[in-house]
C-alpha positions as CSV (number, residue, x, y, z in Angstrom):
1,X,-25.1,-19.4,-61.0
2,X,-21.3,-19.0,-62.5
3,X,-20.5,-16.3,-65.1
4,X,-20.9,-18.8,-67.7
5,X,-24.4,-19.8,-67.3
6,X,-25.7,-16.4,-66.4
7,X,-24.1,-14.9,-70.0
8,X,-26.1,-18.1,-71.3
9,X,-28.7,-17.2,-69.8
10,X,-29.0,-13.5,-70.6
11,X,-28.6,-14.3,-74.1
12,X,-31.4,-16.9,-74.5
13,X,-33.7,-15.1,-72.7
14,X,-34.5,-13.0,-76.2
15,X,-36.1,-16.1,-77.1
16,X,-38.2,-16.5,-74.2
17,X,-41.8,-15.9,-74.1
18,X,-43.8,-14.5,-70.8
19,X,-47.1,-16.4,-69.7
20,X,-50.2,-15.4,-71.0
21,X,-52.7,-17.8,-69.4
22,X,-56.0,-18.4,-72.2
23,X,-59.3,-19.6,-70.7
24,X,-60.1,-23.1,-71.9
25,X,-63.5,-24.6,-73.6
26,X,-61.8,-28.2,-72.4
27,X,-62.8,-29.0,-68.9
28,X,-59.8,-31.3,-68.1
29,X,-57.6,-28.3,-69.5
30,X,-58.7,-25.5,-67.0
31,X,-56.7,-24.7,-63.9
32,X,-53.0,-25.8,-65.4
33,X,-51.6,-23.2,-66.3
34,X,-48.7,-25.5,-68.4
35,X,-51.6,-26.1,-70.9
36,X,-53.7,-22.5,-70.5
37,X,-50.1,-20.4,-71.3
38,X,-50.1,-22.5,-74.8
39,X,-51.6,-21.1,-78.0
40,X,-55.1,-21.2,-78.9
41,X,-56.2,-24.9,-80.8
42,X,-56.0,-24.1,-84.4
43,X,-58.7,-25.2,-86.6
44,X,-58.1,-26.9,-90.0
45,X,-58.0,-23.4,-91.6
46,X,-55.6,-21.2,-88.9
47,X,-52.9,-24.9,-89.2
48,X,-52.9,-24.0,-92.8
49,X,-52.2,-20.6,-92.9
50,X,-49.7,-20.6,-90.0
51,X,-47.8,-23.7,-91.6
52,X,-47.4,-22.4,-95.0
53,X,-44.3,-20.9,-95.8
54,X,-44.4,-19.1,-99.5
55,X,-41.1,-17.6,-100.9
56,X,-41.3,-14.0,-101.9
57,X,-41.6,-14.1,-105.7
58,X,-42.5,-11.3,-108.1
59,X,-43.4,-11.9,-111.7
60,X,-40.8,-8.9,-112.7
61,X,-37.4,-11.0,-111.3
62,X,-37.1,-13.0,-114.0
63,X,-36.2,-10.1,-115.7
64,X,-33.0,-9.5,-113.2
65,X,-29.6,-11.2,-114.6
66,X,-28.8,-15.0,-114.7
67,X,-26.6,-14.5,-111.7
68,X,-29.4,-13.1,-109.6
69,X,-31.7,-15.5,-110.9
70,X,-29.3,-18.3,-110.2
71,X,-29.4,-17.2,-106.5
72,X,-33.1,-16.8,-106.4
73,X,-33.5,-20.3,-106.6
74,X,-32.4,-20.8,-103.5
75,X,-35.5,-19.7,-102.2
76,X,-37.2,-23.1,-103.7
77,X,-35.3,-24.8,-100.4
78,X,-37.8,-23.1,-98.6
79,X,-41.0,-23.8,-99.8
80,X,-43.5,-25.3,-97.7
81,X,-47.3,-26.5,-98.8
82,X,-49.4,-27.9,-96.4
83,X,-51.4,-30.7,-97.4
84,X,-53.8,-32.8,-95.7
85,X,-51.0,-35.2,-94.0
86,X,-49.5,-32.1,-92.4
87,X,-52.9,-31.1,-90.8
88,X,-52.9,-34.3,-89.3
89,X,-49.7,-34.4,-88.0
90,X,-50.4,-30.7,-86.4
91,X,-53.8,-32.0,-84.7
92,X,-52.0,-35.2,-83.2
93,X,-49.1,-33.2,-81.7
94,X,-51.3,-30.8,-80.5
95,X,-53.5,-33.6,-78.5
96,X,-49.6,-35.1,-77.4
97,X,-48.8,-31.3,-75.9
98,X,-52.0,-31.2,-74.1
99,X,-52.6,-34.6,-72.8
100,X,-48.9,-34.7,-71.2
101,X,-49.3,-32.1,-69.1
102,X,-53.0,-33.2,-67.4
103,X,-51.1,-35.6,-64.7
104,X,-48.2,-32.8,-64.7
105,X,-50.4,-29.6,-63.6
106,X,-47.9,-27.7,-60.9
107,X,-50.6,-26.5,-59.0
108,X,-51.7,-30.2,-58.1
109,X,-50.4,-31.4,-54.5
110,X,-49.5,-34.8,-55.9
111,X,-47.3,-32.7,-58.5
112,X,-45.9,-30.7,-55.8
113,X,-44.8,-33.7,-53.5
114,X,-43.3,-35.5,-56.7
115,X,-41.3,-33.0,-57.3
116,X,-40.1,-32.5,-53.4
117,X,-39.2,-36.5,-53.4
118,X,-41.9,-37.0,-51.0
119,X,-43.8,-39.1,-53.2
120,X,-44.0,-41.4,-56.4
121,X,-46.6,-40.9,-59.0
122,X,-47.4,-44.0,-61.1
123,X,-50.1,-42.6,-63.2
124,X,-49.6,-40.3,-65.9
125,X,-51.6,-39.1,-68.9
126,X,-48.9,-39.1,-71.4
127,X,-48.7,-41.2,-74.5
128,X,-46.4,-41.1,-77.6
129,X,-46.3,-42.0,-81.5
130,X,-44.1,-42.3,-84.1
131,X,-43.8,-40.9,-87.6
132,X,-42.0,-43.1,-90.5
133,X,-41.8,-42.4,-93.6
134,X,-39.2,-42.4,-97.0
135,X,-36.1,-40.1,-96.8
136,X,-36.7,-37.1,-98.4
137,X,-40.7,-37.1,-98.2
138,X,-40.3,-34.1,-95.1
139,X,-41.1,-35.7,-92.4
140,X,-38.4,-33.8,-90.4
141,X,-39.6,-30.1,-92.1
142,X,-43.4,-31.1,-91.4
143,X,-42.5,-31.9,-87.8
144,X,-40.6,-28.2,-87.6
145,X,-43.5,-26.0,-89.3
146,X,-45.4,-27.9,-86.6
147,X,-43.2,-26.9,-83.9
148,X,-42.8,-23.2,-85.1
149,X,-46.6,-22.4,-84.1
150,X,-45.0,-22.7,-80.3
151,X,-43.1,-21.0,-78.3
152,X,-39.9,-23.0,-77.1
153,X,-39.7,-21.6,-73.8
154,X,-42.4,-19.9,-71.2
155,X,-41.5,-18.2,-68.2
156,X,-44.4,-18.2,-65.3
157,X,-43.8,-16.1,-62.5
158,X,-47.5,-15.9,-61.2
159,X,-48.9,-18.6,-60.2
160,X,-46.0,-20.7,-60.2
161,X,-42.5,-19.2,-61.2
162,X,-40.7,-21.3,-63.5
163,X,-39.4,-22.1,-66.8
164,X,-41.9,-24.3,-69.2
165,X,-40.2,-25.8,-72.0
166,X,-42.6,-26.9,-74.7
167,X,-41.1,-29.2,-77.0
168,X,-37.1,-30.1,-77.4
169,X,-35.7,-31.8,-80.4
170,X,-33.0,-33.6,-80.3
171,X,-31.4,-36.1,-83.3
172,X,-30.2,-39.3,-82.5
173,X,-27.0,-39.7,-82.6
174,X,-25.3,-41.7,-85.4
175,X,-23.7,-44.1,-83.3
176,X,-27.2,-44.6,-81.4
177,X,-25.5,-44.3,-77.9
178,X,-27.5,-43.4,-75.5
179,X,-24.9,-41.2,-73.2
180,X,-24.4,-39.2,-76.4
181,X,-27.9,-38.5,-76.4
182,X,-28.4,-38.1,-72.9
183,X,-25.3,-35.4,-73.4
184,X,-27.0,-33.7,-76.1
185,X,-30.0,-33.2,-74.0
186,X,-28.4,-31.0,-71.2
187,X,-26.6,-29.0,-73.6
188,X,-29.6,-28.3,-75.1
189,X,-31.6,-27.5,-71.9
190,X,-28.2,-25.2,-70.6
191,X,-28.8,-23.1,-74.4
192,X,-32.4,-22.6,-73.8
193,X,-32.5,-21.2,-70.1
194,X,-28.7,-20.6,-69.4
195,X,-28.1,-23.6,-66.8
196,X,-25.5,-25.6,-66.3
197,X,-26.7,-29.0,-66.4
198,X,-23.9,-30.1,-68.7
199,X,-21.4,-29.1,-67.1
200,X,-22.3,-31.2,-63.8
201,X,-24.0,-34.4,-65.5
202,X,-22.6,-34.3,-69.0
203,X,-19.0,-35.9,-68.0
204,X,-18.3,-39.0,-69.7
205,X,-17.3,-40.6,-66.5
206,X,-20.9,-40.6,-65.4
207,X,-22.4,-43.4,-65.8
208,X,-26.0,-44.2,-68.5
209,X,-28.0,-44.5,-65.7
210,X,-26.8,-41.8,-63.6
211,X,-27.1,-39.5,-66.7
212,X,-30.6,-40.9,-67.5
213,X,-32.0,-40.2,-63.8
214,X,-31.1,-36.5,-63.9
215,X,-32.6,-36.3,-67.6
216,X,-35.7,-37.2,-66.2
217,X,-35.8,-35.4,-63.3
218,X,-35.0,-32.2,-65.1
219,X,-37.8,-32.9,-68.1
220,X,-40.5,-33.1,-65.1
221,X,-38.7,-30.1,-63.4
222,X,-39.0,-27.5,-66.7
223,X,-42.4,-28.9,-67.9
224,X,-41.0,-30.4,-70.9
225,X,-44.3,-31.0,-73.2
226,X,-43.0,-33.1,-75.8
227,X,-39.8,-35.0,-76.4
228,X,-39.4,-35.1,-80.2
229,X,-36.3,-37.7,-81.3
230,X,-35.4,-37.8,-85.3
231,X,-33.4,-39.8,-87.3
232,X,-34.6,-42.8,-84.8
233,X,-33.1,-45.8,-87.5
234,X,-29.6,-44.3,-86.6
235,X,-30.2,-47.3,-83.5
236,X,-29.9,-49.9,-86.1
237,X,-26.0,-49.1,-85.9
238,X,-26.0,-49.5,-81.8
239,X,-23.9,-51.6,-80.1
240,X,-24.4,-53.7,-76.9
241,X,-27.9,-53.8,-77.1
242,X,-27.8,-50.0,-77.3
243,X,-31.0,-49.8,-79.2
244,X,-33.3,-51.7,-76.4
245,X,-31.4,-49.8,-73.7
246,X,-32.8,-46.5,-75.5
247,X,-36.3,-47.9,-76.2
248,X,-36.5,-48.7,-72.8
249,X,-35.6,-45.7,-72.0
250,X,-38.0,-43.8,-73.5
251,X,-41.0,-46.1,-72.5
252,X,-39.1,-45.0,-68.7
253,X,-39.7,-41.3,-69.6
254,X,-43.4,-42.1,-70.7
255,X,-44.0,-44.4,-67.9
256,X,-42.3,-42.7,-64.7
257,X,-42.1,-38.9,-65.9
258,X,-44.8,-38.7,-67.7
259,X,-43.1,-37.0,-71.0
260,X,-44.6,-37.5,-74.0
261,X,-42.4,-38.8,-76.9
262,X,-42.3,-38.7,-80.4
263,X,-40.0,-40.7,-82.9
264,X,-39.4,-40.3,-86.3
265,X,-37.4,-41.8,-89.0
266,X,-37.3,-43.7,-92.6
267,X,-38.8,-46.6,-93.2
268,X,-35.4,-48.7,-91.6
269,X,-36.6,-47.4,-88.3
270,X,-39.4,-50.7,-88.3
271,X,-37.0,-52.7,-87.3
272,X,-36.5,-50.7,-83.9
273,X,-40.0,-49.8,-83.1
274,X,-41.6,-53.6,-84.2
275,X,-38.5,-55.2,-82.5
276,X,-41.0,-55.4,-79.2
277,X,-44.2,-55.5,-79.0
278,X,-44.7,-53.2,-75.7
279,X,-42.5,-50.4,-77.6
280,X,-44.9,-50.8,-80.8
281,X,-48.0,-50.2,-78.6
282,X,-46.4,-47.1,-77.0
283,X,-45.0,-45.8,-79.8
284,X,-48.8,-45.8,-81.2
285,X,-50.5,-43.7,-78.2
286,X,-51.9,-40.9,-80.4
287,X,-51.8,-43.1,-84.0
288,X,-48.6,-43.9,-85.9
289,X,-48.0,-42.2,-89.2
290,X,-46.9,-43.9,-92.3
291,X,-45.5,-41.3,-95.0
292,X,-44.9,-43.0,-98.4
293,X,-44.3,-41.7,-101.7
294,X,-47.4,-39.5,-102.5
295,X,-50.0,-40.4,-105.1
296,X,-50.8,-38.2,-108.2
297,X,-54.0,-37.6,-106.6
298,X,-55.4,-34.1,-105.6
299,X,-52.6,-33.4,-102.8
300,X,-49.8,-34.3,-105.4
301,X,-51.4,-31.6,-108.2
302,X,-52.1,-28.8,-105.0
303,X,-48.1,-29.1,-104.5
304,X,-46.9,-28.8,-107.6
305,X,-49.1,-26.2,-108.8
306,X,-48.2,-23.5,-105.8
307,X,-44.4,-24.7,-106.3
308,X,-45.0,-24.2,-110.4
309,X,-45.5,-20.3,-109.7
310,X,-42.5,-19.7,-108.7
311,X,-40.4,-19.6,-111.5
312,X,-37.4,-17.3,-112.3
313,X,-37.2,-18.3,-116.2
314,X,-37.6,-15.9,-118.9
315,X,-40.6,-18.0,-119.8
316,X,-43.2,-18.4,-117.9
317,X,-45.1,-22.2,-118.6
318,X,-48.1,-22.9,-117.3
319,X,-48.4,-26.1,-115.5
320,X,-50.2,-28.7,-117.7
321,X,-50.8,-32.6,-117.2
322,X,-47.5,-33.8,-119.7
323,X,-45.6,-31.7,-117.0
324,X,-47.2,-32.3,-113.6
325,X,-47.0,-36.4,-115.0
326,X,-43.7,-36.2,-116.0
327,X,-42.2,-34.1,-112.8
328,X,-44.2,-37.0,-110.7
329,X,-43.0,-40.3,-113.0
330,X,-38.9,-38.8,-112.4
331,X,-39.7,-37.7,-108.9
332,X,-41.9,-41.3,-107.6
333,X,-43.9,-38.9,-105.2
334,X,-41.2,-37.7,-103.1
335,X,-41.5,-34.3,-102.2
336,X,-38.0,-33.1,-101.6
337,X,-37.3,-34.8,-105.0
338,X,-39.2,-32.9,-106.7
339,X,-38.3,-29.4,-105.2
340,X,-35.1,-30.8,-106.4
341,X,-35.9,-31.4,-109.8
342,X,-37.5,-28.6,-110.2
343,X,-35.0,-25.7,-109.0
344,X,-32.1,-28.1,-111.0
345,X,-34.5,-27.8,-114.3
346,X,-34.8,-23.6,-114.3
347,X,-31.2,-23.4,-113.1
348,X,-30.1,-25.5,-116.4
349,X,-33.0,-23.7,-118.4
350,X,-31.1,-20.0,-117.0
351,X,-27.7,-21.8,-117.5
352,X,-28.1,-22.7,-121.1
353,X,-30.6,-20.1,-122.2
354,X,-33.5,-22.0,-122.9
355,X,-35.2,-20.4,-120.3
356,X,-38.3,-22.1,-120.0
357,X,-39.1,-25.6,-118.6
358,X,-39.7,-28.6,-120.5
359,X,-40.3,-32.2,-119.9
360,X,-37.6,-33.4,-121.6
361,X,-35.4,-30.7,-119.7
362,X,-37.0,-32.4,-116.4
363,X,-35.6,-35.9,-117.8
364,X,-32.1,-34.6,-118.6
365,X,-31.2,-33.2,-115.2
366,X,-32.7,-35.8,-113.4
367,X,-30.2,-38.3,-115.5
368,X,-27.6,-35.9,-115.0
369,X,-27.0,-34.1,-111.4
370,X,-29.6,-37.2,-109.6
371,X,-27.2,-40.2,-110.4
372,X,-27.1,-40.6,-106.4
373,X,-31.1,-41.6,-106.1
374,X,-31.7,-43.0,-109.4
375,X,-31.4,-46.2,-108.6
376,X,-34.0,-45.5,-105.5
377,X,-36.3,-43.9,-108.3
378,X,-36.0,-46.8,-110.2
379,X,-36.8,-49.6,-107.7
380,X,-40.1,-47.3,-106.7
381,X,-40.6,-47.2,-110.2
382,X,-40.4,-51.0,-111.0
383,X,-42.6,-52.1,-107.3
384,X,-41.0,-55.3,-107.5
385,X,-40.4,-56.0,-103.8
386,X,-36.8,-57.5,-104.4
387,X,-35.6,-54.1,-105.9
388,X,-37.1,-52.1,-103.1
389,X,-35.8,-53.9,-100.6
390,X,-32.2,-53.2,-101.3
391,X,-33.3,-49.8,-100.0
392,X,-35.0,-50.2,-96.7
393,X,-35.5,-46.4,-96.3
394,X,-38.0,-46.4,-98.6
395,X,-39.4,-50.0,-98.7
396,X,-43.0,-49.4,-98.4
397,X,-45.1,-51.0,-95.9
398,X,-48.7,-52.3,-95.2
399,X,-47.9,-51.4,-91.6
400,X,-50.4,-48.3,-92.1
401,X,-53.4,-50.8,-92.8
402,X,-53.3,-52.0,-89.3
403,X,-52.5,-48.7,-87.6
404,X,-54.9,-46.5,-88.9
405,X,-56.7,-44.2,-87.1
406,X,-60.3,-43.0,-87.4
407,X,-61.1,-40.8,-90.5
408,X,-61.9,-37.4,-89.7
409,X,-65.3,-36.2,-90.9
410,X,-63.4,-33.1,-92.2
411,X,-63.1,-33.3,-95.9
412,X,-59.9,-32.1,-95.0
413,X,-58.4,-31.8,-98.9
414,X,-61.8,-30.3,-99.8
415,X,-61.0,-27.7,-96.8
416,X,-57.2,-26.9,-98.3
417,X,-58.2,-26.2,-101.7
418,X,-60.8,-23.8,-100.6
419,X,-58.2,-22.3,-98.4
420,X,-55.5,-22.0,-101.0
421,X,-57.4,-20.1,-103.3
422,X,-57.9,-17.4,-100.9
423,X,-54.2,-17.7,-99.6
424,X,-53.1,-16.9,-103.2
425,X,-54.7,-13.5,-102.7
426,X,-52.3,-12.8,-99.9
427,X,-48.6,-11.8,-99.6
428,X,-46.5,-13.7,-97.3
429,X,-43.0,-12.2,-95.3
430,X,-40.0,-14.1,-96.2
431,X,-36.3,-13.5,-94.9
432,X,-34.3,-12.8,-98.3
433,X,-30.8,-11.4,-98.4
434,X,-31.1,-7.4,-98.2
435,X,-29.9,-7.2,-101.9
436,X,-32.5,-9.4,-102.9
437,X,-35.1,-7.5,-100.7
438,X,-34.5,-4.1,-102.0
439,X,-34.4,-5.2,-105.7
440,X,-37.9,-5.9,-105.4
441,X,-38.8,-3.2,-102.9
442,X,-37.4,-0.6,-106.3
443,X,-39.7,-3.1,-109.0
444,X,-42.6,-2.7,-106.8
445,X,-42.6,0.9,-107.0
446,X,-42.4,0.4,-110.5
447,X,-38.8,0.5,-111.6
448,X,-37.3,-1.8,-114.3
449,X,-35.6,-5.0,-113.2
450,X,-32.5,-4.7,-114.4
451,X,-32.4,-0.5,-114.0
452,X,-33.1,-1.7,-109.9
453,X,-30.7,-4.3,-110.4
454,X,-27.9,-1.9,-111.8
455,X,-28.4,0.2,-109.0
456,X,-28.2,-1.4,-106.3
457,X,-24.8,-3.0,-107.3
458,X,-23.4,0.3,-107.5
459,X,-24.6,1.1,-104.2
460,X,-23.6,-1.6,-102.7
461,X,-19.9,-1.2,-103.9
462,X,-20.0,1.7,-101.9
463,X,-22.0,1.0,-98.6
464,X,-20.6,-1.5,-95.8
465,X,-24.3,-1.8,-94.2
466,X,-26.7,-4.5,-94.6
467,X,-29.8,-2.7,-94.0
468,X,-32.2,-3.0,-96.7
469,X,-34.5,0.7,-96.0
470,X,-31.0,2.3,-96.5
471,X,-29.5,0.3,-99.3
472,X,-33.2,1.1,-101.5
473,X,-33.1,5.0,-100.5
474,X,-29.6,5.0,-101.6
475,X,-30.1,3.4,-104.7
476,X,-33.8,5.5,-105.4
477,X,-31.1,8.9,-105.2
478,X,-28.5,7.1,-107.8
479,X,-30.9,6.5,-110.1
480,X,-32.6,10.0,-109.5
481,X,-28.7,11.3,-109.8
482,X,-28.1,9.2,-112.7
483,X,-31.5,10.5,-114.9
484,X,-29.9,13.6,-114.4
485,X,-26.3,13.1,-115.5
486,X,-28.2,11.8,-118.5
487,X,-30.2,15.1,-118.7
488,X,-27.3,17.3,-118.7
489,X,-25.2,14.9,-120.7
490,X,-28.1,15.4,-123.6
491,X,-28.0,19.3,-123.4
492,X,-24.7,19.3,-123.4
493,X,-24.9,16.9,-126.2
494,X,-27.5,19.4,-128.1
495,X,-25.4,22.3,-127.7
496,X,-22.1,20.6,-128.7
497,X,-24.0,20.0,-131.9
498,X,-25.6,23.0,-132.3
499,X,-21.8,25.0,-131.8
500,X,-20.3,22.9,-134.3
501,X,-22.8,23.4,-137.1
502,X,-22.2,27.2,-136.9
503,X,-18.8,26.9,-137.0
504,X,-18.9,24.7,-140.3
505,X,-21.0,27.4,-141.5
506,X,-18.3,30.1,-140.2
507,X,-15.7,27.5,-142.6
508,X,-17.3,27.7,-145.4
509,X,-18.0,31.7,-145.4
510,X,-14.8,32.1,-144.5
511,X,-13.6,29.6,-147.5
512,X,-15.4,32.5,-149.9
513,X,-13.8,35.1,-148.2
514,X,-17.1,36.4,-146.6
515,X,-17.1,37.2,-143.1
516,X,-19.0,35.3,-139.9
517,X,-21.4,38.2,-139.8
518,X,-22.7,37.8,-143.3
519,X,-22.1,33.7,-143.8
520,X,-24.8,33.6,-140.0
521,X,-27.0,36.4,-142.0
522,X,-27.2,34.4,-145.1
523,X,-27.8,31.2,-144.0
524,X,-31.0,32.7,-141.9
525,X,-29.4,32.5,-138.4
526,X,-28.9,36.4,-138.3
527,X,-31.9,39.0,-138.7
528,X,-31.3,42.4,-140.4
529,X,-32.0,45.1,-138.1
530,X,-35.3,47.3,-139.3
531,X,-33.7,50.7,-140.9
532,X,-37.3,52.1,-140.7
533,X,-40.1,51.9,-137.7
534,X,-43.6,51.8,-139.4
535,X,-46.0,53.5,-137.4
């Protein structure tokens, strides 16, 4: 190994995680240790609480300042709410992990011999399926909270000592070209384990199908579980039958190495996938997924109402049905839309001191900062199929009729709702800035927002580190320091007062020729001595 892939490799290894090998309740599961070294299958409930992502909010920020506020917002970007779509998605792509590996087990002998040359294995257990839907309904965030609940890269020493890579995601390029991908795949693989597989097979002088026989041999060498390719319509743009070569491809890597694959993209990306029939069967192993605009149904209003919480306005507004309707009507359903709408509509209300949401505030920044999409809002909003289909990437499609899969027996919405309530009773971690995280470490020991605020600007000015335990202990002593100017200022203040009225009465004794001693003595702030002790 040169210097260059051993400092890659000591740097990724921080992101490495060692075998732990989990008994398994599947029969076909036991004895591969590629499948017993992944995490537990969740349940409905444990996908739910692992995928949600809640911003840290606290009721007391929207007393901080309209800059602060202003940057809060931010945190909108990252809200996630699982709904019963992303459930779904998690239980398929768990199947996809699983299944892939059963003909791949590395303890096999036919694995063994594959691997050595010394033999060609036809049959394989892996399948694939695609996820389309409209740009901007989070197809590509679902897929990632997905992908968070595994570890990226395994390291087995005992029973078998080598790297497992779980899943890799790569985009496709914009061009569609398939060496760029193929490129893109080795300098991924060299950042994860420190190789150097770009390096000798990344040279544009090698040839596609040079490039694509080392890609495959090195996805069945590191145990890649799942191939995961967005952005799949950027193959509409491919030249030289670039887009057939790449299917092909793919159905090669499903085929031949056994890798599972999944593809997503807008709704353009039919074209691709329905172009041939054998791609549209493989590309609907585990059940393709059709993600349209949402409905106002129950998984629309269980969105909007864990988003509505978080609001930085001075006003709070509860969430009512002339709201929810309206955010939906300017939104159409799409989620990242709405996010959109709804962090634009408390940034004006800070902005312009309204500071509280309205409808008619949602319908003015919509107009004005979404000029980009209106015109996609408004051929949604119309259904007429001649409007929509000046937009391909979200022309709806009765492809999901036909595609279907069985409906689970879980009432899985039912299952959600019951589970949200009792998430709302929990606080979840979120990576803030450190200013932002020890603002509302000082208002949760019950300082005021803007007194916490105050301080820890000050602070700040004068510390060059970022860690939050020492920026709040700094700014707990300034404010302790600062009571205590105050104090001393008041005293100070007191007897400044309290000197001054003496001398005036000094003046004015003086002003009748009487002295200090008998102006104080008459004006009761002197006390005759006693001439005489009564006993």
């Amino acid at each position: 190994m040169d210097k260059y892939a051993e400092s890659k490799q000591l740097v990724s290894q921080a992101s490495w995680t060692k075998a732990e090998y989990r008994e398994q309740q599947i029969s076909e599961y036991s004895g591969n240790p590629l499948i017993e070294a992944l995490p537990p299958i969740l349940n409905y409930r444990e996908a739910y609480q692992k995928m949600m992502v809640e911003p840290l909010y606290s009721d007391k920020e929207r007393e901080l300042s309209e800059e602060l506020r202003y940057q809060i917002l931010f945190r909108l970007q990252h809200f996630f709410q699982p709904v019963a779509q992303h459930i779904d998605l998690e239980k398929r792509f768990s199947r996809l992990i699983r299944t892939g590996y059963l003909s791949r087990n590395p303890l096999s002998t036919d694995e063994i011999k594959y691997l050595r040359g010394s033999s060609i294995q036809k049959l394989n257990s892996a399948s694939s399926f695609t996820l389309m839907g409209f740009s901007g309904i989070g197809k590509t965030t679902a897929i990632e909270r997905v992908l968070s609940l595994y570890p990226q890269v395994i390291l087995h020493k005992y029973p078998i000592n080598r790297w497992q890579i779980v899943w890799m995601k790569l985009n496709c390029p914009h061009d569609g070209s398939l060496k760029t991908l193929c490129m893109d795949f080795f300098l991924k693989i060299d950042e994860l384990i420190g190789t150097s597989y770009y390096e000798k097979y990344g040279n544009t002088q090698i040839s596609i199908s040079a490039m694509i026989t080392q890609m495959g041999r090195i996805a069945r060498i590191h145990c890649i579980g799942a191939l995961i390719i967005d952005e799949i319509q950027h193959l509409l743009t491919a030249r030289d039958r670039g887009s057939e070569k790449m299917m092909n491809f793919f159905v090669t890597l499903i085929n031949e190495i056994g890798i599972p694959i999944m593809l997503i993209g807008t709704m353009k990306a039919r074209a691709v996938l329905q172009q041939d029939f054998r791609q549209a069967r493989r590309g609907s192993g585990q059940g393709d997924m059709i993600w349209e605009n949402m409905e106002f149904d129950d998984d629309w209003n269980m969105l909007i109402e864990e988003m509505w919480k978080l609001q930085w306005t001075r006003e709070n507004v509860p969430l009512n049905e002339e709201l929810s309707q309206t955010l939906y009507e300017e939104s159409q359903g799409i989620v990242d839309i709405a996010v959109k709408i709804f962090s634009l509509a408390q940034s004006r209300a800070i902005e312009t001191g309204i500071e509280k949401i309205t409808p008619a505030l949602i319908k003015a920044v919509v107009k004005d900062d979404l000029k980009l999409v209106e015109p996609m809002l408004n051929a949604l909003r119309s259904g007429f199929k001649t409007d929509l289909e000046k937009y391909p990437d979200i022309m709806p499609t009765n492809l999901s009729k036909l595609l279907v899969m069985r409906k689970s027996k879980i009432d899985l919405k039912a299952s959600i709702q019951k589970e949200k309530e009792e998430q709302e009773k929990k606080n979840r971690e979120y990576e803030i800035t450190a200013i932002e995280k020890a603002i509302h470490a000082l208002i949760t020991v019950g300082i005021e927002a803007r007194e916490a605020e105050k301080a820890i600007t000050s602070v700040l000015r004068e510390l060059k580190t970022a860690d939050s335990s020492t920026i709040v202990a700094e700014a707990i002593n300034y404010i302790k320091q600062r009571k205590e100017k105050v104090q001393m200022s008041k005293e100070e203040k007191r007897q400044e007062v309290k000197e001054n009225y003496l001398s005036s009465i000094i003046e004015k004794g003086e002003k009748k020729k009487l002295s200090a001693y008998k102006s104080l003595l008459d004006t009761g702030y002197i006390k005759q001595p006693l001439k005489e002790l009564v006993i």
